[in-house]
N, C-alpha and C positions, 0 to 999 in steps of 0.2 A: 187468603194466601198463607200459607205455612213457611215457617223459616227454618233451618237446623242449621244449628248451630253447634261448630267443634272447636276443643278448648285443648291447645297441643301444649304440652310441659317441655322445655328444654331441659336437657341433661348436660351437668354442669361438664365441663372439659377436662377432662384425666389426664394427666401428663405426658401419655403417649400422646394425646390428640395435642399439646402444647409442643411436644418435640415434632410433630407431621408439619405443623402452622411454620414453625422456625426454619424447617427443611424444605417446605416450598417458596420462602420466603426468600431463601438465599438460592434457591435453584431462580426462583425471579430474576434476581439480583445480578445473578451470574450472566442468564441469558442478554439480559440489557448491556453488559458489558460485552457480550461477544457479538452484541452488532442487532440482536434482534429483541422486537416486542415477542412475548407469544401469547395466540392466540386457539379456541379449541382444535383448530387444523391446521392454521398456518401460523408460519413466523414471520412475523413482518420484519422487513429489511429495514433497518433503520438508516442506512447510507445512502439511498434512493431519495429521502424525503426531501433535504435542505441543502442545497450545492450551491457557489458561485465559482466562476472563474471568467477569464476576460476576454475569453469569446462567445460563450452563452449566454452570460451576465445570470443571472439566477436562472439555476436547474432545477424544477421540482418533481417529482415525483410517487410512485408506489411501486415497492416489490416486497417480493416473500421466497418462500421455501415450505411446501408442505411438509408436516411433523409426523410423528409414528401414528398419531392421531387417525391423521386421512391414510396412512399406510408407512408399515416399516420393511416391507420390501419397493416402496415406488416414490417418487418424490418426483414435485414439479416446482420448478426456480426459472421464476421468470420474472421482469420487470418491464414499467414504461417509463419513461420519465419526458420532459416538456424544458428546452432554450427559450426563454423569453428574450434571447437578443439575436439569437438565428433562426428564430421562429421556426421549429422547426423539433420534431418528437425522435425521442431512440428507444429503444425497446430490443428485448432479449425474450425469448421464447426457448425455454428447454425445458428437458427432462430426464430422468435416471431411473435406472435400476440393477439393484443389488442383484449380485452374483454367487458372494460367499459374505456369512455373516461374520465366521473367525477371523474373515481379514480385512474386515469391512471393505468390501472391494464392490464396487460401483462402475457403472459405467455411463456415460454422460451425453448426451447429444443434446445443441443448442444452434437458434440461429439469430445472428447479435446485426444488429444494425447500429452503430454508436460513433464514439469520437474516442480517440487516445493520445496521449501527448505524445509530441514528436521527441524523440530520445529516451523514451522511458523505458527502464527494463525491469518486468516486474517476473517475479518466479511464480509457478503456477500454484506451489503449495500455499503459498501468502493468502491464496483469499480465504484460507481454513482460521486466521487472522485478522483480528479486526481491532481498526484505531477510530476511535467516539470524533477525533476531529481530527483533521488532514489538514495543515495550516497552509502548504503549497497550494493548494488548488485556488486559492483565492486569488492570486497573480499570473497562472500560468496560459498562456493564447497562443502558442503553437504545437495545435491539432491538427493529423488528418482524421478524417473521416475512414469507417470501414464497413464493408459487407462484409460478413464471419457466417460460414458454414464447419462447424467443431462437432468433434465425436472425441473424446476423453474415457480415461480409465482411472480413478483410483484404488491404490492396493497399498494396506499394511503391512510389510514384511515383519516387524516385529512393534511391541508397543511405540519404541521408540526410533521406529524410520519406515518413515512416510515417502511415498512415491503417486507420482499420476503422470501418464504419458498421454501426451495428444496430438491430433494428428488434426488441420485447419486449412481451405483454402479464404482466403481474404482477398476481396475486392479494395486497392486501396487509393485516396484521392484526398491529397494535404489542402490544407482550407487557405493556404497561403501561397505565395508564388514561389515556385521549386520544380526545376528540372534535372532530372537525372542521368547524365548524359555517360552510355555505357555499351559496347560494341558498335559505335558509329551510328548510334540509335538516341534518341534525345524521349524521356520518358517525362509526361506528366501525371500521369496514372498509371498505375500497375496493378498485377496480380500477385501474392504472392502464394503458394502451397508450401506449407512448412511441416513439421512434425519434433515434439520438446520432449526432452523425458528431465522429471524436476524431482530430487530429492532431498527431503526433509530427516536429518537425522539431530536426534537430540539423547547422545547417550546417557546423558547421566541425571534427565528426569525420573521421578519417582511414580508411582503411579497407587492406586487404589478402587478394589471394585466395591461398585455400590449396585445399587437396584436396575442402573439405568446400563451395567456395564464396566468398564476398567476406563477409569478418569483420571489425569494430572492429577498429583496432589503436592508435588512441587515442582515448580522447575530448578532442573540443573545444568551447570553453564560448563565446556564451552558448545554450542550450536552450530552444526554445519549447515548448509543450504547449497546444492551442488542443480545445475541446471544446461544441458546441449540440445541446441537448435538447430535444425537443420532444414534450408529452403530448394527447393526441385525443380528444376526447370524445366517445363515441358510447353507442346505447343498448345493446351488449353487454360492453364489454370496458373504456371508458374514464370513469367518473364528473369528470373534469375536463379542461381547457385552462391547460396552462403552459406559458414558456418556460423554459430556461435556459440560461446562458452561461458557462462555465469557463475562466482563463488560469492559466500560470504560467511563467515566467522565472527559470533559473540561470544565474549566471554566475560562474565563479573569476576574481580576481586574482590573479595567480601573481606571489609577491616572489623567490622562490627554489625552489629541490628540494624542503625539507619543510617550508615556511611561504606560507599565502594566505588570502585573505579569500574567504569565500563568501556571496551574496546569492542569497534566493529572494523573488520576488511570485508571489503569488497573490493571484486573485479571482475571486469569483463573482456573480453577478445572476440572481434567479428574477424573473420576471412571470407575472401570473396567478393564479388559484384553486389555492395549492399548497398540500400539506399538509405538516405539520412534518419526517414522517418522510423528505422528501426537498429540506429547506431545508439551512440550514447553519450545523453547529458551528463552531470556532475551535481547530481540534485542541487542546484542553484534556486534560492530563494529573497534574491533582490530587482526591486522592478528598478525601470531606467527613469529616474526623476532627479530634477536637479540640490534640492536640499535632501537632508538629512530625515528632514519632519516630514517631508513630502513622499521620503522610503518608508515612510513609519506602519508595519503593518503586524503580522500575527508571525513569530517565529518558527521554523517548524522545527521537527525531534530530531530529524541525521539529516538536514539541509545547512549548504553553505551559505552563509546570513549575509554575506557580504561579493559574494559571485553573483551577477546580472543576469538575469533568463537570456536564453540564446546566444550567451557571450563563448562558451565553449562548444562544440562534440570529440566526440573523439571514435574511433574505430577498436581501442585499446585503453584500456583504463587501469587505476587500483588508487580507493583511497585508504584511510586510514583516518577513523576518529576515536578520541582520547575523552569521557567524562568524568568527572570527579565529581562524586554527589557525598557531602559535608554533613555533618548529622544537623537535622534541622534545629533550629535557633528555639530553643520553648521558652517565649515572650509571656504564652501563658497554657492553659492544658487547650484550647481552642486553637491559638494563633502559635503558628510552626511555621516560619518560613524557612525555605531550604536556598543553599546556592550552590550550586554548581559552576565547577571550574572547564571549559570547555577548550580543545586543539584539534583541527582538523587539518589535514594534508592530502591532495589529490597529486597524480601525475598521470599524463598520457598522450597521445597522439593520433595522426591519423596518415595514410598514405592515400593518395589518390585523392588529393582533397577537389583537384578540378575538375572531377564530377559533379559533383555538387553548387549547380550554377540558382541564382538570384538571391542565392542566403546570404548573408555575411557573417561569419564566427570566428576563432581563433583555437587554437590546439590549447593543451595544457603541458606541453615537452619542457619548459621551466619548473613545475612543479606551483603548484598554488597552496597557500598555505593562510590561514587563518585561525586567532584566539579571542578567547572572550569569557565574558560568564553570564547564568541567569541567577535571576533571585527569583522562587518560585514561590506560589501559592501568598502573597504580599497583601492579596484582596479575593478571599474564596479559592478557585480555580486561577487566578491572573495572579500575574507577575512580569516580569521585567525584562530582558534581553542584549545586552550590548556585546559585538565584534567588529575586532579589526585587522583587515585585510594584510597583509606583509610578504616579503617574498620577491618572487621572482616575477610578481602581477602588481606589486604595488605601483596606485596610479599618483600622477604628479598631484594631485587635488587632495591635501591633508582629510578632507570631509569624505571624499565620493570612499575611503578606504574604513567607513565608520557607517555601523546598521547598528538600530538601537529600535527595538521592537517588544511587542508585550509578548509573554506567554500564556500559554491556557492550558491546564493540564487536571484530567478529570482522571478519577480512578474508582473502580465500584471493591 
């Protein structure tokens, strides 16, 4: 038997090849932090994989989004994921395709079987954003359920404002006891056909093209975020007529390199025959336990640390938060812990609250207000959390008005 045998030389790496290695290294890097592994065709979704909250109890699953790889005019974004406590699967099945490349303009159809928190108002440009960890989800169990048949469009109007209109009917059915009692009609389930138009403008980022196109290369503050919803009532698909109206504004004051102030408003405004499960919370992040130690959980970033889930909605809202981030403390060139000075302020209301029969909640028309501070980064990624509750909600129990919880704050 004959053998041949071949003897290959490596050629040593030239500096060009050392600056491609560093450039795909931080193109890695980048991607992990915006939510996804990638892979030769797909991006795996890394917010699929490891979930809890306290009606699924652990969520796991797998999603992605095909890359220019499998195709840079067609993309497919789908997911499944698996409740080990309501036994029980969600999965999203969609897909797009491009229309115009100058304005990266896409158009979207998807059909979602899943679960949403009750109150939640999330803008649609948000999921072009991605947070590594989500500290509310680990407390939050009032979800309904929804069937989602979506047909969306994204369109760039210029680098710097971002648009997507969609148009959705939803099958919807709260996992809790809730009736909606509206036109002499007592609803346990409904339909809803809506249609949002969400805009994203960020004037005074900077931008820079590379190989891949025109990318961030800074951001500049302040941020608008502008969003109108509107739901249809008709005799197949729509049991009501509402409107709603979404804002919210960031802006940094920058003192120096590693110290500034940051301010978020938000506000919301429903009109209309709406139902609870798409009014609005006060992103609250304290579960109902009787000590202190027994609240003791994960703090989140623009969550109120000392607000009870469920303890508000409102129909109208606007809050206001205040941070003050301290230049961090260099203990030595490794260990930098930082503290931030934290003020939050909500107000709002609701009319027609006797619709809304088996829930029990309370309005925010006193104004709710809470301060506090974190120490960050004290152990790696962990650090510290303490607020307290004052105002127009402070409750008679010196303790129940005191959250003191870790933080975890990753940055690539």
């Amino acid at each position: 038997m004959l053998y041949s045998c071949v003897h290959y030389s490596q050629t040593p790496k030239t500096e060009n090849d050392a600056k491609q290695d560093s450039l795909s290294k931080r193109q890695f890097i980048r991607q992990l932090g915006n939510g996804f592994f990638p892979t030769k065709y797909i991006n795996i979704d890394l917010k699929y994989l490891v979930k809890y909250n306290q009606y699924e109890g652990l969520r796991t699953g797998l999603g992605g989004v095909t890359n220019n790889r499998f195709s840079e005019k067609y993309r497919i974004n789908s997911y499944v994921v698996y409740g080990f406590r309501d036994h029980r699967f969600k999965y999203k099945i969609g897909g797009s395709f491009r229309v115009n490349e100058s304005t990266n303009t896409w158009i979207n159809l998807a059909y979602i079987d899943d679960l949403q928190e009750t109150g939640s108002s999330t803008f649609l440009t948000d999921k072009r954003f991605f947070s590594f960890f989500e500290p509310r989800l680990l407390n939050i169990d009032l979800f309904h359920k929804h069937i989602t048949k979506v047909i969306s469009i994204e369109h760039k109007f210029s680098e710097n404002l971002l648009s997507e209109f969609e148009f959705a009917t939803s099958k919807i059915e709260p996992t809790y006891d809730y009736t909606f009692n509206v036109d002499d009609m007592s609803f346990r389930t409904f339909d809803i056909t809506s249609a949002k138009l969400s805009l994203q403008w960020n004037p005074f980022n900077s931008n820079e093209v590379n190989k891949k196109g025109v990318a961030t290369a800074k951001e500049g503050y302040p941020k608008f975020t502008l969003q109108m919803s509107k739901s249809f009532k008709n005799d197949i698909t729509g049991d009501f007529n509402f409107f709603k109206t979404d804002f919210r504004a960031v802006h940094r004051f920058i003192h120096n390199e590693q110290s500034y102030t940051e301010t978020i408003v938000k506000t919301g405004f429903a009109t209309g025959k709406t139902p609870l499960t798409h009014l609005y919370h006060a992103y609250p992040n304290n579960i109902t336990k009787e000590t202190i130690l027994q609240r003791f959980s994960v703090a989140g970033i623009n969550s109120f640390e000392t607000m009870y889930f469920n303890e508000f909605f409102s129909d109208r809202f606007a809050i206001l938060q205040l941070k003050h981030f301290i230049k961090p403390f260099k203990i030595s060139e490794r260990y930098r812990p930082q503290l931030v000075l934290i003020s939050r302020m909500a107000i709002g209301g609701m009319q027609n609250i006797e619709r809304h029969q088996n829930v029990e909640f309370g309005t925010l028309s006193k104004g709710y207000s809470e301060a506090g501070f974190e120490i960050n980064r004290l152990i790696s990624a962990f650090g510290l959390s303490f607020a307290y509750r004052y105002g127009g909600y402070h409750l008679p129990s010196l303790a129940d008005n005191i959250a003191a919880k870790f933080t975890f704050n990753v940055s690539f």
